[in-house]
N, C-alpha and C positions, 0 to 999 in steps of 0.2 A: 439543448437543455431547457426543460420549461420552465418558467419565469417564476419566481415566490410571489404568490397573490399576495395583492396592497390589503391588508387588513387597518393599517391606521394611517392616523392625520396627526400631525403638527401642526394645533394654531398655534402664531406667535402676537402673545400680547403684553410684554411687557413694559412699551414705550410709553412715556411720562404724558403724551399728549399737549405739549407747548402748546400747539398754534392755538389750544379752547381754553389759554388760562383765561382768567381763573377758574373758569368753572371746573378744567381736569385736576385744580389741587385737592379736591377732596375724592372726587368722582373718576375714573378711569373713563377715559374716552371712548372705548370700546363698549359703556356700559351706556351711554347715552341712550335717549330710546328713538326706536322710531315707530313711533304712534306707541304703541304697548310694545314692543319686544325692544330689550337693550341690542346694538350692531350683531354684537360677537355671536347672540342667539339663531340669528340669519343666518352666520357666516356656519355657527356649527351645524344647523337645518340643511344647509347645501353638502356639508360633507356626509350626513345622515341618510342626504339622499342617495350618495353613490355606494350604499349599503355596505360602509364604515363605520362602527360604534365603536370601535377605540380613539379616545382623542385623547390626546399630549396637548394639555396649553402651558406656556410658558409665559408663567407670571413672571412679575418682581418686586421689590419692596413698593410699590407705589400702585400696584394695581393687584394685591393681592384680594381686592375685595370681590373680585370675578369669582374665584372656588368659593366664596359664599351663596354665590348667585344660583350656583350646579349641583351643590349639598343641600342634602334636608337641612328643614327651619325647625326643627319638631316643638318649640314654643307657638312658632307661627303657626301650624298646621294642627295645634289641638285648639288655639284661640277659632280660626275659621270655621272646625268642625263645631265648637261650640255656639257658635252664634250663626251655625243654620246654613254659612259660606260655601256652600258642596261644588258651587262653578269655579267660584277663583280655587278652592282645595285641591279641583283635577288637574286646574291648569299648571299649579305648584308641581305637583307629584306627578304631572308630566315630564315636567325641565330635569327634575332630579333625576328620572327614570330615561332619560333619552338614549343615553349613550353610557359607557362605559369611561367616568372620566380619570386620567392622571392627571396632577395637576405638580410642575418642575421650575424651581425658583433659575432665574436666571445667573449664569455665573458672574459674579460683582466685579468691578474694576473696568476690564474695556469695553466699549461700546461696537455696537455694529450689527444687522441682522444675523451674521455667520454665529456671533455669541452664542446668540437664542437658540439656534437651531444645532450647538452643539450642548447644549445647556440638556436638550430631549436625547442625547445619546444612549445614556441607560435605558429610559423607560420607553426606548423604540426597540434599542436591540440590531441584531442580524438581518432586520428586513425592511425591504421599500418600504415609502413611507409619500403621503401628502402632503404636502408643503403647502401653507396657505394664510394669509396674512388675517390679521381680525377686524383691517376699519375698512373693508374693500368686499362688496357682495355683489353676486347675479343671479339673474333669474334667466333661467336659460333652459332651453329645450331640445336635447336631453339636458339634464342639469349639471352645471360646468366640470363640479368633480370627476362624473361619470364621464364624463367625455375624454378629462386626461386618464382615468382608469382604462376605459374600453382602447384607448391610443399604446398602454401600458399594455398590456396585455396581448395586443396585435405586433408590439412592435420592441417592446423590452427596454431596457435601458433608462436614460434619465425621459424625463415627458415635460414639455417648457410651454404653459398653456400664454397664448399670443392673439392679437386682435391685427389687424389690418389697417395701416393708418396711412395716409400721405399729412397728413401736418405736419409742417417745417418744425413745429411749436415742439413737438411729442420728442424731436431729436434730445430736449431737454431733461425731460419727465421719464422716459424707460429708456430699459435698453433692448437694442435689436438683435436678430440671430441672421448667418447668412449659410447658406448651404444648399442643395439640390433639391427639386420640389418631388417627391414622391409620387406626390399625387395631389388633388385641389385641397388645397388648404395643411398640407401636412407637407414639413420640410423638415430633411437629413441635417443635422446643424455640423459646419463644418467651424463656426465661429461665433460666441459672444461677445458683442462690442456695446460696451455698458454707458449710458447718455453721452451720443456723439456730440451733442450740438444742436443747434438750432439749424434746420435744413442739411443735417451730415448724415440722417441715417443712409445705413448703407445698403437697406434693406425696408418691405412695408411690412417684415412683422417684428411689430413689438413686444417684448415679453409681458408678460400681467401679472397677478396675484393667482397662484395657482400651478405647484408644479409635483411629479412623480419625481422622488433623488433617491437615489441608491445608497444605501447605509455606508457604504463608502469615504462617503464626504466626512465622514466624522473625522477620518484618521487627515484628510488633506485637510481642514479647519484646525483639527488640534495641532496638528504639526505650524498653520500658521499663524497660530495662537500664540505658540510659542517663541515662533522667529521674529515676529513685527514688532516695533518700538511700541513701547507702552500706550501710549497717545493715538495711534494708528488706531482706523478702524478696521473692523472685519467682517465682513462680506460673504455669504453666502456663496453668490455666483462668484464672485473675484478669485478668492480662493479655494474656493469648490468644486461648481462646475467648469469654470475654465481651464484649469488646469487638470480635471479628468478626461476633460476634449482631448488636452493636448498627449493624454498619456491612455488614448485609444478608447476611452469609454463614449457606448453612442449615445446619442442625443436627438431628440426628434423636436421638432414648435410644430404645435398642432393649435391651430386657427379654432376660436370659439365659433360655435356655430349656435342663431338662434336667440340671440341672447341681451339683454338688459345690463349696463354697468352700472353700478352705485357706488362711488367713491366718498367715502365719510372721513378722510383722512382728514380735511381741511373746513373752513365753516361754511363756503359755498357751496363744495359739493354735497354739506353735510344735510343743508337749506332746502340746496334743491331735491338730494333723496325726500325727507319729509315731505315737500309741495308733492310730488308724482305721486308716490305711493299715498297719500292722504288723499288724492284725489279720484282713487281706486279703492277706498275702504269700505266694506259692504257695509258699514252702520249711516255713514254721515256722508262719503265721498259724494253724490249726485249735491248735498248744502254747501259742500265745501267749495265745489266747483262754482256752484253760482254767486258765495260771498266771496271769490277770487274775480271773477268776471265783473263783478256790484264795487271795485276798488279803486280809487280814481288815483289814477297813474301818468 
């Protein structure tokens, strides 16, 4: 049976953004900029790339100022036109114009990524779907979305996009898949094992921001929606993908190839996305470079 083409993406961005108070109590972290572009507008640029225009974000009451960001300003946009603004005007009526947006309040009460991404249930529907977080971007060649698509497509089923790590540290931070290698860089997942430990992975690929899920997981999320104690969180892979492993759904980890991380979740990573990419910007990057070099350290 041939496989339903991935036509959309689930960003999920609803999270309050702690670790940037203050600055996230008024601003959604996702929104911060890096140089001119807020995170989330990278993050949707990569799924645009693997020639996806439907996008699912999943706001919530603390970051609903994102679907501002993606809707016409028509105040703003006749001020610009009037006072002659025709370059920032395009750039406007580009963001608007990008993609085809839903935008799906998160369901209130328990927490947990599985929430979110059962929160896009309706406005996904019957069919795969991208899964991909909004403080986390690459730059990668082919572009990372595209890579779980083309992995979707050749091989069906769920797509677990993964990196390569030996750091003891990383046991911490993700979690790993274990199963038979196909071929370089692409593995049959016979198991998710979600942050073993410090030095426990049981495996070097780790999972990332970035996966193909089967419309599936809605019904294994709401059913563990329902069962878990109030306080409990809810987990995407916990009770999603791992329990469709265990009841026969396949699963591939396909190794990014080519590729650039930028983690903006926390204020180091967020620091050093700015320093790099600032230091590659076609207007200033060659000054920029040199009053970093001019810094007495």
């Amino acid at each position: 049976m041939q496989n339903k083409e991935v036509k959309k993406a689930v960003i999920v961005a609803g999270g309050f953004g702690t670790r940037f108070l203050p600055a996230s109590k008024t601003v959604p972290k996702v929104m911060f900029p890096v140089i001119d572009r807020p995170i989330i507008q990278l993050v949707v640029e990569e799924v645009i790339l693997a020639g996806i225009t439907d996008i699912v974000i999943v706001v919530s009451r603390f970051t609903k100022e994102i679907q501002g960001y993606f809707e016409p300003f028509t105040a703003l946009n006749e001020l610009l036109e009037k006072n002659g603004k025709q370059k920032e005007l395009e750039e406007l009526k580009k963001i608007e114009s990008m993609a085809n947006f839903t935008f799906v309040e998160q369901i209130p009460g328990r927490i947990g990524n599985g929430v979110a991404v059962l929160s896009a249930r309706e406005a996904v529907g019957d069919e795969p779907f991208a899964l991909v977080w909004s403080d986390e971007f690459f730059i990668a060649d082919p572009p990372r979305i595209k890579q779980l698509v083309d992995a979707y497509n050749e091989f069906g089923g769920m797509i677990l996009g993964c990196i390569k790590t030996a750091d003891p540290l990383a046991g911490n931070r993700f979690g790993f898949v274990i199963g038979d290698e196909v071929r370089d860089g692409v593995v049959k997942v016979s198991q998710i094992i979600e942050k073993p430990g410090v030095g426990k992975a049981p495996s070097d690929m780790a999972t990332m921001s970035g996966n193909i899920i089967l419309p599936e997981i809605f019904a294994y999320l709401d059913k563990a929606n329902r069962e878990l104690e109030p306080k409990q969180e809810l987990y995407w892979n916990t009770y999603g993908a791992v329990p469709m492993l265990k009841d026969n759904y396949s699963a591939h980890a396909v190794e990014y190839k080519n590729y650039r991380y930028f983690d903006t979740g926390d204020r180091l990573g967020y620091l050093k996305s700015l320093v790099e990419l600032g230091m590659e910007y076609p207007d200033f990057g060659e000054e920029f470079k040199t009053w970093l070099k001019g810094l007495k350290i």
